[in-house]
N, CA and C atoms of all chains as a GROMACS GRO file, in nm:
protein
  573
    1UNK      N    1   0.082  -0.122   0.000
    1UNK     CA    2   0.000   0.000   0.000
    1UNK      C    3   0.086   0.126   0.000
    2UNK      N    4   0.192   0.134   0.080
    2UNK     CA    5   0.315   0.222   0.103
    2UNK      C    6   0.312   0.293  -0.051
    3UNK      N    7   0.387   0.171  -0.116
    3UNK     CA    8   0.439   0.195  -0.268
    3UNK      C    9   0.312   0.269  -0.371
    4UNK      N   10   0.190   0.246  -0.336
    4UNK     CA   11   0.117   0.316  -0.423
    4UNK      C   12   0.067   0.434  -0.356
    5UNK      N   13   0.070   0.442  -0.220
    5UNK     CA   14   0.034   0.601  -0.177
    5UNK      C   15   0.122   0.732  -0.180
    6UNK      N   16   0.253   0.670  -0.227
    6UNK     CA   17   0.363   0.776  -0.232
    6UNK      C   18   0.310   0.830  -0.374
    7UNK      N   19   0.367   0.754  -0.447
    7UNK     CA   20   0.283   0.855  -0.580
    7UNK      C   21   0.123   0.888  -0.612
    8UNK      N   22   0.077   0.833  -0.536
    8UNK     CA   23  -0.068   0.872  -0.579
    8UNK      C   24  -0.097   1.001  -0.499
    9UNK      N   25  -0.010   1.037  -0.419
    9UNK     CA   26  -0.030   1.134  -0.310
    9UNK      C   27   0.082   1.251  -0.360
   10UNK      N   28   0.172   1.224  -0.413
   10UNK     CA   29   0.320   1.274  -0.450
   10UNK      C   30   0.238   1.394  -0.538
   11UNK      N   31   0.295   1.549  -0.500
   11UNK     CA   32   0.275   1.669  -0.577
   11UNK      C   33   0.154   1.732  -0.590
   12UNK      N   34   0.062   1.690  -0.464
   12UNK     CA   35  -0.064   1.723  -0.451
   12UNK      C   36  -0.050   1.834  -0.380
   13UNK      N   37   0.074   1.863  -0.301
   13UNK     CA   38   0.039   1.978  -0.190
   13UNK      C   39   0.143   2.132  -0.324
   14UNK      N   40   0.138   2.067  -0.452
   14UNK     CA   41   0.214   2.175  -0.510
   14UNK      C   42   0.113   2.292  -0.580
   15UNK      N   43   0.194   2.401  -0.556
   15UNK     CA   44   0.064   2.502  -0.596
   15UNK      C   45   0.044   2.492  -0.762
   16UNK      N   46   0.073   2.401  -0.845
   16UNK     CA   47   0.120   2.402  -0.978
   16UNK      C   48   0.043   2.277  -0.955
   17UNK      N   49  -0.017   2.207  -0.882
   17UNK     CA   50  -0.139   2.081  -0.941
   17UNK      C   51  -0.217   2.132  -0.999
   18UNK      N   52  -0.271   2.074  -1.121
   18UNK     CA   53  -0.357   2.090  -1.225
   18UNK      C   54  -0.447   1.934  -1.235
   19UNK      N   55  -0.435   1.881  -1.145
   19UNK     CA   56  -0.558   1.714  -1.151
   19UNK      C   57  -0.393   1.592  -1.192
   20UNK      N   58  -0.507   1.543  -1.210
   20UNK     CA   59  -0.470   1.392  -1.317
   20UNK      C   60  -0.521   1.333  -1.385
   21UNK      N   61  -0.491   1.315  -1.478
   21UNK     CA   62  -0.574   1.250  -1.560
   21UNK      C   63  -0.598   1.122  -1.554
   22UNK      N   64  -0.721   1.043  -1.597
   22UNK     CA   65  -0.714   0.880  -1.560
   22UNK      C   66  -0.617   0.806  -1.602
   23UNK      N   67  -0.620   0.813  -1.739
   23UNK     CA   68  -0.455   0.756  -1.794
   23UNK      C   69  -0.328   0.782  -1.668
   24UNK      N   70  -0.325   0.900  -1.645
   24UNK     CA   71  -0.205   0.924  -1.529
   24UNK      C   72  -0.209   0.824  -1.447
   25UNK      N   73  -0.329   0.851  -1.370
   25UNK     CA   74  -0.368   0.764  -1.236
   25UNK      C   75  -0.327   0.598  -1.274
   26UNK      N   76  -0.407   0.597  -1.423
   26UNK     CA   77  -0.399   0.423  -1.446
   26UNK      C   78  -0.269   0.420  -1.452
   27UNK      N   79  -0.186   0.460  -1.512
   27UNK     CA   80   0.016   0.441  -1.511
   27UNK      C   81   0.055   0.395  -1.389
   28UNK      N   82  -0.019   0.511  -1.264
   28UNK     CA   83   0.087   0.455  -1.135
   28UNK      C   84   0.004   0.346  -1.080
   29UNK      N   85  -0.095   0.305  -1.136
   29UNK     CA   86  -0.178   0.151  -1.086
   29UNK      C   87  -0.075   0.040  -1.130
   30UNK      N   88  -0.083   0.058  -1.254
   30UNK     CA   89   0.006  -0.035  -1.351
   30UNK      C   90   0.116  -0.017  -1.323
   31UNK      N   91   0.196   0.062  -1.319
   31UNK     CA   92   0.328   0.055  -1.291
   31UNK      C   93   0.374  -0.059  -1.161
   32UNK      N   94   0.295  -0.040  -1.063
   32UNK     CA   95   0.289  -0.127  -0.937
   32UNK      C   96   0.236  -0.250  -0.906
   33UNK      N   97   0.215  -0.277  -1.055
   33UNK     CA   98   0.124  -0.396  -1.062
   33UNK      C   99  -0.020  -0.443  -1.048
   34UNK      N  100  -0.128  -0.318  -0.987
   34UNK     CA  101  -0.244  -0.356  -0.962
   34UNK      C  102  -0.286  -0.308  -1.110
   35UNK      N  103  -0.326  -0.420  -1.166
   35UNK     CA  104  -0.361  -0.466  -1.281
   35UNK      C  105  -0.477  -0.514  -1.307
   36UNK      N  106  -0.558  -0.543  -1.211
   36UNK     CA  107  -0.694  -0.591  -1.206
   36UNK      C  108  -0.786  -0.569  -1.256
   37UNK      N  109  -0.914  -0.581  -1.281
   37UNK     CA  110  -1.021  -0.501  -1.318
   37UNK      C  111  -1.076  -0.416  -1.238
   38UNK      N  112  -1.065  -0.423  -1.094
   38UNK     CA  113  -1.078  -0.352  -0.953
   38UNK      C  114  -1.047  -0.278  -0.964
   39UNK      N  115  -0.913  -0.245  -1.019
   39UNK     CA  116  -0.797  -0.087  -1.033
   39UNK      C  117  -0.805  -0.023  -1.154
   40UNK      N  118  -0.887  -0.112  -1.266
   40UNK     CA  119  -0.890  -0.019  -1.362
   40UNK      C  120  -1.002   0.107  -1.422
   41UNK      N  121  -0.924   0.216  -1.431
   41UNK     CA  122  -0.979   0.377  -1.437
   41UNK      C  123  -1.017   0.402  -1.576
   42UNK      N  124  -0.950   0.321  -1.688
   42UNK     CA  125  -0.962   0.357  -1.832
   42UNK      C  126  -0.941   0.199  -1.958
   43UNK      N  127  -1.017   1.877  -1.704
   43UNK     CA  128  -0.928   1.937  -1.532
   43UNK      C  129  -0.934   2.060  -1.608
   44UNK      N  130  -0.934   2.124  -1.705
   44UNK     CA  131  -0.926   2.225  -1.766
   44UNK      C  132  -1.028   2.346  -1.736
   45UNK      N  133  -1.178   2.281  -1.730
   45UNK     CA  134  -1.289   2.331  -1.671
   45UNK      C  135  -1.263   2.438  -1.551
   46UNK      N  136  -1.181   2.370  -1.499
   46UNK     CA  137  -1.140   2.475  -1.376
   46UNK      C  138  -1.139   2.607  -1.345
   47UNK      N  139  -1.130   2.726  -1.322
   47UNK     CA  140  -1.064   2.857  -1.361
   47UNK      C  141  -0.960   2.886  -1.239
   48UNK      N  142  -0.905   2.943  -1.265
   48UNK     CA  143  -0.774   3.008  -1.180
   48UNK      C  144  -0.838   3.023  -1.026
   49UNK      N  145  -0.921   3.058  -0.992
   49UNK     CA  146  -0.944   3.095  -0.878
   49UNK      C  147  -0.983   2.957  -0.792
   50UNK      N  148  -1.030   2.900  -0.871
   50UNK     CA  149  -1.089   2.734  -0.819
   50UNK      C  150  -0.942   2.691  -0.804
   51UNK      N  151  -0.827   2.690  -0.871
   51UNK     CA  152  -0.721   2.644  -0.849
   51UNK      C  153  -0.663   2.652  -0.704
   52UNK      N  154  -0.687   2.807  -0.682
   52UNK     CA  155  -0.601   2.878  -0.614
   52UNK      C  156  -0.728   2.816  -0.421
   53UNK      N  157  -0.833   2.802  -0.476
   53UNK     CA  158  -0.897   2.817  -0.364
   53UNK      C  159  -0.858   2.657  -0.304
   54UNK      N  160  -0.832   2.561  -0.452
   54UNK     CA  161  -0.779   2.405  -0.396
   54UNK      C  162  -0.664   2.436  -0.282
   55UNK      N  163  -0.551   2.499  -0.373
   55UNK     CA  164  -0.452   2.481  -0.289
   55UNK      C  165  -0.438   2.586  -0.169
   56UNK      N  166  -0.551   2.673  -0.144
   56UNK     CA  167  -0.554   2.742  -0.021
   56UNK      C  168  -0.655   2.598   0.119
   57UNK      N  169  -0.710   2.527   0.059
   57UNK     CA  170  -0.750   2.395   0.170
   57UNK      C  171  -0.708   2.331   0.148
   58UNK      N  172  -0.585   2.232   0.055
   58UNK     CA  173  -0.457   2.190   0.092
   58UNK      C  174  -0.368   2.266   0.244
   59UNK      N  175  -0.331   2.365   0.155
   59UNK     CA  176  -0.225   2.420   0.242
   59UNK      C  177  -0.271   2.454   0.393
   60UNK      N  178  -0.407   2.465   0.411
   60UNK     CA  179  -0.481   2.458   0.556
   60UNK      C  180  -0.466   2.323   0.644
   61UNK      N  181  -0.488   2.214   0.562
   61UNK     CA  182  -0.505   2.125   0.622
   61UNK      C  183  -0.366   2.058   0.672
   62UNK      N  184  -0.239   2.132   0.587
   62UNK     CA  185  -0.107   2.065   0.603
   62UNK      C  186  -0.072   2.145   0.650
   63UNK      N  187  -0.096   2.249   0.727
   63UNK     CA  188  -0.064   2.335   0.811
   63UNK      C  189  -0.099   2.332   0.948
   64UNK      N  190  -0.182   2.245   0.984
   64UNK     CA  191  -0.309   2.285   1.111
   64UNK      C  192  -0.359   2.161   1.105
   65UNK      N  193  -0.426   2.075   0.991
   65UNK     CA  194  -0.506   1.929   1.001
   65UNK      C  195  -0.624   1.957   0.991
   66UNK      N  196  -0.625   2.145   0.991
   66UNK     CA  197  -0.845   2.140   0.961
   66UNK      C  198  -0.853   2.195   0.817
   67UNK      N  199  -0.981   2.216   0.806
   67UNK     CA  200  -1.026   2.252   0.712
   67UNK      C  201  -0.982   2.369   0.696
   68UNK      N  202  -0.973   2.510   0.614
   68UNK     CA  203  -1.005   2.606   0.643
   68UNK      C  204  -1.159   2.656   0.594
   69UNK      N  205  -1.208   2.762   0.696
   69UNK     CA  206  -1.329   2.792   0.682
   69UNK      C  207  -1.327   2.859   0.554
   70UNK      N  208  -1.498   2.888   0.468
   70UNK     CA  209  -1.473   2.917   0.369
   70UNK      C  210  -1.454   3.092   0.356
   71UNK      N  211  -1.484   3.170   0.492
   71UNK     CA  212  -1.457   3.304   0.509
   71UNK      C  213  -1.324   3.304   0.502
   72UNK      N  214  -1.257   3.237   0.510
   72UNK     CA  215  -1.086   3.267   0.572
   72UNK      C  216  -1.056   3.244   0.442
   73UNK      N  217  -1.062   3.118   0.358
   73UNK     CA  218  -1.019   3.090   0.224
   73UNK      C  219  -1.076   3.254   0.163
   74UNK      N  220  -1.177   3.295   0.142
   74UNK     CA  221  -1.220   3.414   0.048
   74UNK      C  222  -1.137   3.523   0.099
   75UNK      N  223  -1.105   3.565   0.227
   75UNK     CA  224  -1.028   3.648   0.275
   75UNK      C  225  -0.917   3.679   0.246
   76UNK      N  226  -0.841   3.498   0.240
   76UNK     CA  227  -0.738   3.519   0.187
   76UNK      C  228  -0.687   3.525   0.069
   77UNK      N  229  -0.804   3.512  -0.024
   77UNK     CA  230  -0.742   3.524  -0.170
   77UNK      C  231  -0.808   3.657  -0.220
   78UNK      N  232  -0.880   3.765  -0.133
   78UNK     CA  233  -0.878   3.844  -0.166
   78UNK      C  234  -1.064   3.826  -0.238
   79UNK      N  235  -1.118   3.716  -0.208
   79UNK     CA  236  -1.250   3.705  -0.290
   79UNK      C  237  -1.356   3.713  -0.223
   80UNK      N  238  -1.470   3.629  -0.306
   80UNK     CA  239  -1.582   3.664  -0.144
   80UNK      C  240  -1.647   3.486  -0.155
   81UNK      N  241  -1.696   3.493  -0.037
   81UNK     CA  242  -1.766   3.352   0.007
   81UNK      C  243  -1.848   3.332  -0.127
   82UNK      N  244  -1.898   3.350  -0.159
   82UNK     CA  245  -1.996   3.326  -0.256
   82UNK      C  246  -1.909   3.269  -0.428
   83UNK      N  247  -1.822   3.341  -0.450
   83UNK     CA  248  -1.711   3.301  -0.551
   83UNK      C  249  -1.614   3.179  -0.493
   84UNK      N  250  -1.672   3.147  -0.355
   84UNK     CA  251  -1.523   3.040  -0.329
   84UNK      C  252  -1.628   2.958  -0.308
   85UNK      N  253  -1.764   2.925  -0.275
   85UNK     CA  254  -1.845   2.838  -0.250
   85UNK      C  255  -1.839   2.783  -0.407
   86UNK      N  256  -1.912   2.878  -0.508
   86UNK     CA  257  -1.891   2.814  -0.652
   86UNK      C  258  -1.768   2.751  -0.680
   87UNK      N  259  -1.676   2.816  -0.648
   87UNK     CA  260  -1.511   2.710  -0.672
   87UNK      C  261  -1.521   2.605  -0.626
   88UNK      N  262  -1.573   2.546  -0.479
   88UNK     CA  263  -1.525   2.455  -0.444
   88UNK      C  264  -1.630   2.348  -0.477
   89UNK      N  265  -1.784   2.395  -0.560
   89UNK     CA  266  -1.904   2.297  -0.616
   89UNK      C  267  -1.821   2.258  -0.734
   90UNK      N  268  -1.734   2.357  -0.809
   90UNK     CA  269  -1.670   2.309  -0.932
   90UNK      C  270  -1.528   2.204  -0.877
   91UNK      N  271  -1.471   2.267  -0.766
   91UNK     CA  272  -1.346   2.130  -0.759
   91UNK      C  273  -1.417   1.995  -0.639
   92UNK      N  274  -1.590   2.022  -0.667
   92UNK     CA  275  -1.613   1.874  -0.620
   92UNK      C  276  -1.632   1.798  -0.767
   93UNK      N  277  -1.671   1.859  -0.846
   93UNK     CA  278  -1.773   1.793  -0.972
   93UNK      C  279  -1.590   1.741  -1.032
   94UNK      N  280  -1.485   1.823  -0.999
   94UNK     CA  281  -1.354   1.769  -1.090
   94UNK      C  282  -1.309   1.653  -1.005
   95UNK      N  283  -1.333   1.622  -0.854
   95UNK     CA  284  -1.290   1.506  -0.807
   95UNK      C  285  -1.181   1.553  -0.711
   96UNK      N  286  -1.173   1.704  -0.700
   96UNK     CA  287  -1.069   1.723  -0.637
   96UNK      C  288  -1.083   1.795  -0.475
   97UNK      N  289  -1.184   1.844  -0.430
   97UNK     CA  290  -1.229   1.832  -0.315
   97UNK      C  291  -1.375   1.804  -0.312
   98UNK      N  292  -1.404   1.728  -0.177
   98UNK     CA  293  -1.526   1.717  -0.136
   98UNK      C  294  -1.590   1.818  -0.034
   99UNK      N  295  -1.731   1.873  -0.063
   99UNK     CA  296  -1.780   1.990   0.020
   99UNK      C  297  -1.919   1.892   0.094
  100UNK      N  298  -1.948   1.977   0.212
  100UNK     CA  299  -2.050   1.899   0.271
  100UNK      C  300  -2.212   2.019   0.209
  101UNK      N  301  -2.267   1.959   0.230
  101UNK     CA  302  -2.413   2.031   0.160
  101UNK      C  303  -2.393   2.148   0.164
  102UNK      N  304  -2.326   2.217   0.318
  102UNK     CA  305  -2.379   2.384   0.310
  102UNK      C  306  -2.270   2.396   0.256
  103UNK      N  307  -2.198   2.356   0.172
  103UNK     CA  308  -2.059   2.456   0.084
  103UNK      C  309  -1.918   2.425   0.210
  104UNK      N  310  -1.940   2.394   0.310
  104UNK     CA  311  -1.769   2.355   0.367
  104UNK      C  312  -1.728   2.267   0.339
  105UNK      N  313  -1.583   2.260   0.336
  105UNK     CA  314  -1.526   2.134   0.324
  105UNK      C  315  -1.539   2.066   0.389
  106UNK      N  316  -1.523   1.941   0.291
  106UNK     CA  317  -1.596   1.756   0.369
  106UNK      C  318  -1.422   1.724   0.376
  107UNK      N  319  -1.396   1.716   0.236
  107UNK     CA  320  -1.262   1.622   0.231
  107UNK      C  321  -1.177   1.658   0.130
  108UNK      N  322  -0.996   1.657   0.158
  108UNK     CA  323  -0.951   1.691   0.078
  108UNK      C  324  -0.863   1.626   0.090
  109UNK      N  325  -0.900   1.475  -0.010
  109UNK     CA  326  -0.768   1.376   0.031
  109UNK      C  327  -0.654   1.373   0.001
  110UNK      N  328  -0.564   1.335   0.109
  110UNK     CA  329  -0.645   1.235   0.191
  110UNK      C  330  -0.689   1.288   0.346
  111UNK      N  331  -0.700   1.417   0.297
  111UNK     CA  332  -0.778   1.475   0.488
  111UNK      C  333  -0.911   1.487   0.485
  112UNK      N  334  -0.969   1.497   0.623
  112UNK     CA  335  -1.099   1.461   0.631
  112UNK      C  336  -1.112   1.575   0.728
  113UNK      N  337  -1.232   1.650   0.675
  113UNK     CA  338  -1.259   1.810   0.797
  113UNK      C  339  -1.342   1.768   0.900
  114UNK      N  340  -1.381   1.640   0.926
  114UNK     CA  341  -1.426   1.538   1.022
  114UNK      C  342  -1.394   1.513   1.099
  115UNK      N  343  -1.394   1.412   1.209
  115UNK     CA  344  -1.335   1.282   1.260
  115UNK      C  345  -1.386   1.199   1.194
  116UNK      N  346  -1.273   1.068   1.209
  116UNK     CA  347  -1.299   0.956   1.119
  116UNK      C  348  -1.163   0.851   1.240
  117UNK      N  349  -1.207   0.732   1.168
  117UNK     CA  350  -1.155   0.612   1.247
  117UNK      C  351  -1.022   0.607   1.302
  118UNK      N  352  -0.972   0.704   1.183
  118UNK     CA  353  -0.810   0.718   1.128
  118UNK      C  354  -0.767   0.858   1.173
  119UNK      N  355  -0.722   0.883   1.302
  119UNK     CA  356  -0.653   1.025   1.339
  119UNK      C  357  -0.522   0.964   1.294
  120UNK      N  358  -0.462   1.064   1.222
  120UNK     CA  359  -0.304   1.095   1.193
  120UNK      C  360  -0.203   1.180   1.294
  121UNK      N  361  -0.096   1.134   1.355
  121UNK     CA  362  -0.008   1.215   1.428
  121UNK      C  363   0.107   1.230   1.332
  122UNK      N  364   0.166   1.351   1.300
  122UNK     CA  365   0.279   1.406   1.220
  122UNK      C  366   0.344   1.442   1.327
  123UNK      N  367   0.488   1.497   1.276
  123UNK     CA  368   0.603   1.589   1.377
  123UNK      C  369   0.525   1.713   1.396
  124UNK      N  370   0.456   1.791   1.295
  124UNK     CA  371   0.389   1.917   1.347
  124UNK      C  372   0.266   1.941   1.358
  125UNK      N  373   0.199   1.833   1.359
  125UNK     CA  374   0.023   1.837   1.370
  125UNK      C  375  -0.047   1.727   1.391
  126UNK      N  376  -0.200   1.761   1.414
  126UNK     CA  377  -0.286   1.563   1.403
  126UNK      C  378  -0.376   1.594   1.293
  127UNK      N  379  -0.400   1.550   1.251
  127UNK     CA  380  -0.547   1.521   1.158
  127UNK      C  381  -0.656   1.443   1.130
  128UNK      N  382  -0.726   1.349   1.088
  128UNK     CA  383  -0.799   1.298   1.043
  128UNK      C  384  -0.785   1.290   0.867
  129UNK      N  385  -0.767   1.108   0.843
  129UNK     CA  386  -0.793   1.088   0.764
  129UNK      C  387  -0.916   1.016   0.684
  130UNK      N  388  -0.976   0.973   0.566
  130UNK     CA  389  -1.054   0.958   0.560
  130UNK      C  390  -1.068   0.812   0.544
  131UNK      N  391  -0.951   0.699   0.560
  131UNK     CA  392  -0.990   0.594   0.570
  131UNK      C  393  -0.830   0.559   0.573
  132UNK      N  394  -0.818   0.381   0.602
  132UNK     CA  395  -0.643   0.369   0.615
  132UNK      C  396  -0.580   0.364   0.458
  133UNK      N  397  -0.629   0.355   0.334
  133UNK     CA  398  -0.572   0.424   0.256
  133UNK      C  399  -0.499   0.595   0.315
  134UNK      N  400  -0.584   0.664   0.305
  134UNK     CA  401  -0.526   0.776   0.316
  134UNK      C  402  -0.476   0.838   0.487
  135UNK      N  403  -0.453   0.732   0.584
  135UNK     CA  404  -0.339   0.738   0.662
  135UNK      C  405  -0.238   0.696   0.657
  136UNK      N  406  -0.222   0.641   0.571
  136UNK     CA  407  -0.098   0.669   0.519
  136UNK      C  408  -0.059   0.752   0.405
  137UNK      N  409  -0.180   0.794   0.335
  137UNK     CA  410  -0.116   0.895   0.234
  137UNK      C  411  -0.112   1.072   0.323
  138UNK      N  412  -0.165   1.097   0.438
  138UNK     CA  413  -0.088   1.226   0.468
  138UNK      C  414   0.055   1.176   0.495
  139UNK      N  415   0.138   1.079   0.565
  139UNK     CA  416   0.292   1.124   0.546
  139UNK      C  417   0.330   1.075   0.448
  140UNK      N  418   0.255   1.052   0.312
  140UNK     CA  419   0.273   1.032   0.186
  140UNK      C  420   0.307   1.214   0.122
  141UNK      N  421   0.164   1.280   0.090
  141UNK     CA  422   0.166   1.409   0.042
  141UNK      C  423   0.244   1.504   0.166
  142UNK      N  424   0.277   1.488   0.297
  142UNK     CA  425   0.354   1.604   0.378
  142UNK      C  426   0.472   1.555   0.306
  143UNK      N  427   0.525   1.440   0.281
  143UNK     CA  428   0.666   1.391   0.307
  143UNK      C  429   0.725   1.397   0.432
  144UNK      N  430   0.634   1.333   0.538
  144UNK     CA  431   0.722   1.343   0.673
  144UNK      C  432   0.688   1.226   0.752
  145UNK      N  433   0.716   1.165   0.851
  145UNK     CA  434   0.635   1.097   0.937
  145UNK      C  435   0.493   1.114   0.960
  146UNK      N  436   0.460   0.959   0.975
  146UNK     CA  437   0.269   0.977   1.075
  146UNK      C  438   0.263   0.817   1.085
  147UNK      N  439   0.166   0.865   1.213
  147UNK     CA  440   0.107   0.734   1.258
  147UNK      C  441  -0.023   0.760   1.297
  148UNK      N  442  -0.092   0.635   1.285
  148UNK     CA  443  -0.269   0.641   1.287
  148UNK      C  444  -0.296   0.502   1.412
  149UNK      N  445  -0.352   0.547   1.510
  149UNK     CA  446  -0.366   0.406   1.599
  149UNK      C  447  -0.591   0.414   1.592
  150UNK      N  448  -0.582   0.286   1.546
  150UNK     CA  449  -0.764   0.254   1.487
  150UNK      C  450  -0.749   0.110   1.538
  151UNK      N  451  -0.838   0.091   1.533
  151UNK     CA  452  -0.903  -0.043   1.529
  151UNK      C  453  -0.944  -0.140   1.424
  152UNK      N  454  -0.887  -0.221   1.416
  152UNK     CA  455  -0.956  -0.361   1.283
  152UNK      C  456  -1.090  -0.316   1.213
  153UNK      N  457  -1.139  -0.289   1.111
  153UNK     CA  458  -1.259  -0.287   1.094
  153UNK      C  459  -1.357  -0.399   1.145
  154UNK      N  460  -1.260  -0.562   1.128
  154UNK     CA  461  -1.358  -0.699   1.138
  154UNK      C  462  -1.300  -0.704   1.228
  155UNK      N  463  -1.249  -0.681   1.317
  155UNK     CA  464  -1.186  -0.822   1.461
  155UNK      C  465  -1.188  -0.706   1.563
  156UNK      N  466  -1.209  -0.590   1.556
  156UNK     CA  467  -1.170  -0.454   1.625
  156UNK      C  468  -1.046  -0.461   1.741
  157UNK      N  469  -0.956  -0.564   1.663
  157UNK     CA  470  -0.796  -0.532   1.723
  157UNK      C  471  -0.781  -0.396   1.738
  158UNK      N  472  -0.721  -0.361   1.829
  158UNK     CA  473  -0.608  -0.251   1.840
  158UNK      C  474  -0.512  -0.184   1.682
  159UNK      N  475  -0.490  -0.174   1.638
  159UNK     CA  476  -0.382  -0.148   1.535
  159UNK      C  477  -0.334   0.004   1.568
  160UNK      N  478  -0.184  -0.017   1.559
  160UNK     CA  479  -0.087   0.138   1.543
  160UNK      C  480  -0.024   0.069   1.414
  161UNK      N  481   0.012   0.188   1.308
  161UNK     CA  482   0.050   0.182   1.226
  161UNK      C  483   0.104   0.278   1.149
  162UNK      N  484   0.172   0.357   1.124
  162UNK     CA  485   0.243   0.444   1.011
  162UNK      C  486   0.361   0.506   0.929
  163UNK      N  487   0.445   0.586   0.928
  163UNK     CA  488   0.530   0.599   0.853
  163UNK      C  489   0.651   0.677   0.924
  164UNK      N  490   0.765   0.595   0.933
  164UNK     CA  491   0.898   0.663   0.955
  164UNK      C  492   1.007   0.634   0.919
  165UNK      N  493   1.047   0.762   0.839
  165UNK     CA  494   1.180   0.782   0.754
  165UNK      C  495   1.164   0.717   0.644
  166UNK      N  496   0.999   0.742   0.571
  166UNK     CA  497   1.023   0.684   0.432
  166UNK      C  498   0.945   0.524   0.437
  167UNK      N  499   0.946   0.441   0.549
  167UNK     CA  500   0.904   0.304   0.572
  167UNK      C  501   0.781   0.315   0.626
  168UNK      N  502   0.713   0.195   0.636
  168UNK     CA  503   0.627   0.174   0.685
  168UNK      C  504   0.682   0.105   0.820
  169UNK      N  505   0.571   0.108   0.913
  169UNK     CA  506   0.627   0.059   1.044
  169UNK      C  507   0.500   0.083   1.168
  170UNK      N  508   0.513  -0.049   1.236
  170UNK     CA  509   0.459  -0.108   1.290
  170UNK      C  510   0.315  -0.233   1.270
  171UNK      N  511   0.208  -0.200   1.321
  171UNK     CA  512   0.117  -0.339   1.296
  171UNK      C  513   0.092  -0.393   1.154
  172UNK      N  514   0.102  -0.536   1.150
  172UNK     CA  515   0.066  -0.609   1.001
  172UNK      C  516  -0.050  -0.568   1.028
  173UNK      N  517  -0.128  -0.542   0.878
  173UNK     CA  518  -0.281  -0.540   0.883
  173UNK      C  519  -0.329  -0.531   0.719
  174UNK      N  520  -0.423  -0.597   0.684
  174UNK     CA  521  -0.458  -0.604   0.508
  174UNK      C  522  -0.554  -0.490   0.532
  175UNK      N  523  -0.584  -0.371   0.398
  175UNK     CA  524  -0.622  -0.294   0.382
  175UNK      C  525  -0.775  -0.349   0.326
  176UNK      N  526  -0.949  -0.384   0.335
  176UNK     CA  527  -0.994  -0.408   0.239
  176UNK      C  528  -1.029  -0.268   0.182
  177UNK      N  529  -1.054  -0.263   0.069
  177UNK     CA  530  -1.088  -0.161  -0.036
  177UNK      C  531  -1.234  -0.215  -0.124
  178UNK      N  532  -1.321  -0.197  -0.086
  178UNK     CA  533  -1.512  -0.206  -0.111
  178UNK      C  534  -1.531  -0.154  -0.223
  179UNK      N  535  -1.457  -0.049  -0.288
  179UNK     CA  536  -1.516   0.047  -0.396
  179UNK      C  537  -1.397   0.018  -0.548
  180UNK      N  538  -1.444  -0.034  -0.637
  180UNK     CA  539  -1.336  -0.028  -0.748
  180UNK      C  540  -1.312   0.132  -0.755
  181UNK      N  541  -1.166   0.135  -0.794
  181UNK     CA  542  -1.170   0.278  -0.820
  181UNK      C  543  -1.212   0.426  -0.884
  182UNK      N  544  -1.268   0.334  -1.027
  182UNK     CA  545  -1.377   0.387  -1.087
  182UNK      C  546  -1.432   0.457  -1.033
  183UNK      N  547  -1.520   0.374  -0.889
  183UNK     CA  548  -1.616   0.383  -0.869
  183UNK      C  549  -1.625   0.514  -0.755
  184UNK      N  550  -1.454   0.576  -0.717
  184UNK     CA  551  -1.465   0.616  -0.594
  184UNK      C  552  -1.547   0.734  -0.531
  185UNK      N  553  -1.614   0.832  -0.650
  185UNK     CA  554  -1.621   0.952  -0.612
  185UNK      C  555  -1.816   0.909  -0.673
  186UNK      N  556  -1.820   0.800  -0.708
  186UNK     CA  557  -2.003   0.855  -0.695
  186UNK      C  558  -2.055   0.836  -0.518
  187UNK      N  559  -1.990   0.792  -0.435
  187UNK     CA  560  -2.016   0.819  -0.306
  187UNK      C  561  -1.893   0.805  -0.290
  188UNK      N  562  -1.803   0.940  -0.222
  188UNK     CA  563  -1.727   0.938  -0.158
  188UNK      C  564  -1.704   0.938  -0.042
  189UNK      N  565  -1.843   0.945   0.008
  189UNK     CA  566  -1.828   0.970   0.177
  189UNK      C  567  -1.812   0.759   0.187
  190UNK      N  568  -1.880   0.688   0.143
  190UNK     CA  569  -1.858   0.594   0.134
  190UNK      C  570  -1.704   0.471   0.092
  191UNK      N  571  -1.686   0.550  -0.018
  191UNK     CA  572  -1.527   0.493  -0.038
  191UNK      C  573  -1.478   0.515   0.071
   0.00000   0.00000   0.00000
């Protein structure tokens, strides 16, 4: 859980956030392996 | 995310920066105050950064949630080096010393067995109680009830 809350959380407190996009979001799912149909955004 | 306008931006990261400052909300007089606007222009901002997914407001226009903080109590109090908070579930107690980048720990209870659990983050690690996270909501799904996710 560690490994996916660092980036899913990472650059949110920057005054230069502009969102994410689902694709984004789906990258750092996938990147970490949750691959499931559970985790998928797009 | 484009939908947005500048001021909705600015009003996000003025209840960010409240909540990582302090652990509350800020009120929505203080947010308009401080950006120089009025309640009524920051209430519309923050109906538009609920509809984008990026904060949650409670009916009368205050903030509900701005994860992973919660302008609540909730199961999950967070202790940092410079504050406590409330998070809005053990996903996101561990994501405040995720987004501070600092230490925290959250001491809750099991949802099913209502063990004891301490659990959170120092120097980068995780540390202390084993415990499986369940997660009820595909992610999709998280923001048509978020008070629920």
């Amino acid at each position: 859980m560690w490994a996916l809350v660092q980036p899913w959380y990472g650059g949110r407190l920057d005054e230069g956030w502009r969102g994410r996009s689902a694709e984004e979001a789906q990258a750092i799912l996938d990147g970490i392996g949750l691959t499931g149909e559970f985790w998928r955004l797009v | 995310m484009s939908a947005l306008e500048a001021l909705d931006w600015a009003v996000r990261t003025r209840v960010y920066r409240g909540f990582a400052e302090t652990g509350r909300a800020p009120e929505v007089a203080r947010i308009a105050a401080d950006l120089g606007s009025t309640e009524h222009r920051v209430r519309a901002g923050l109906t538009r950064l609920f509809d984008a997914h990026e904060v949650a407001v409670h009916e009368d226009g205050s903030v509900w949630m701005a994860n992973p903080f919660s302008a609540v109590p909730t199961d999950y109090p967070v202790r940092t080096p410079h504050m406590s908070c409330w998070a809005n579930c053990a996903w996101d107690a561990l994501g405040v010393p995720a987004i501070l980048g600092t230490d925290g720990w959250t001491r809750t209870r099991c949802a099913e067995s209502g063990a004891e659990l301490d659990f959170g983050v120092e120097g980068g690690a995780l540390v202390g109680d084993d415990a499986v996270i369940h997660l009820l909501t595909p992610l999709r799904d998280a923001w048509v009830d978020i008070g629920f996710t």
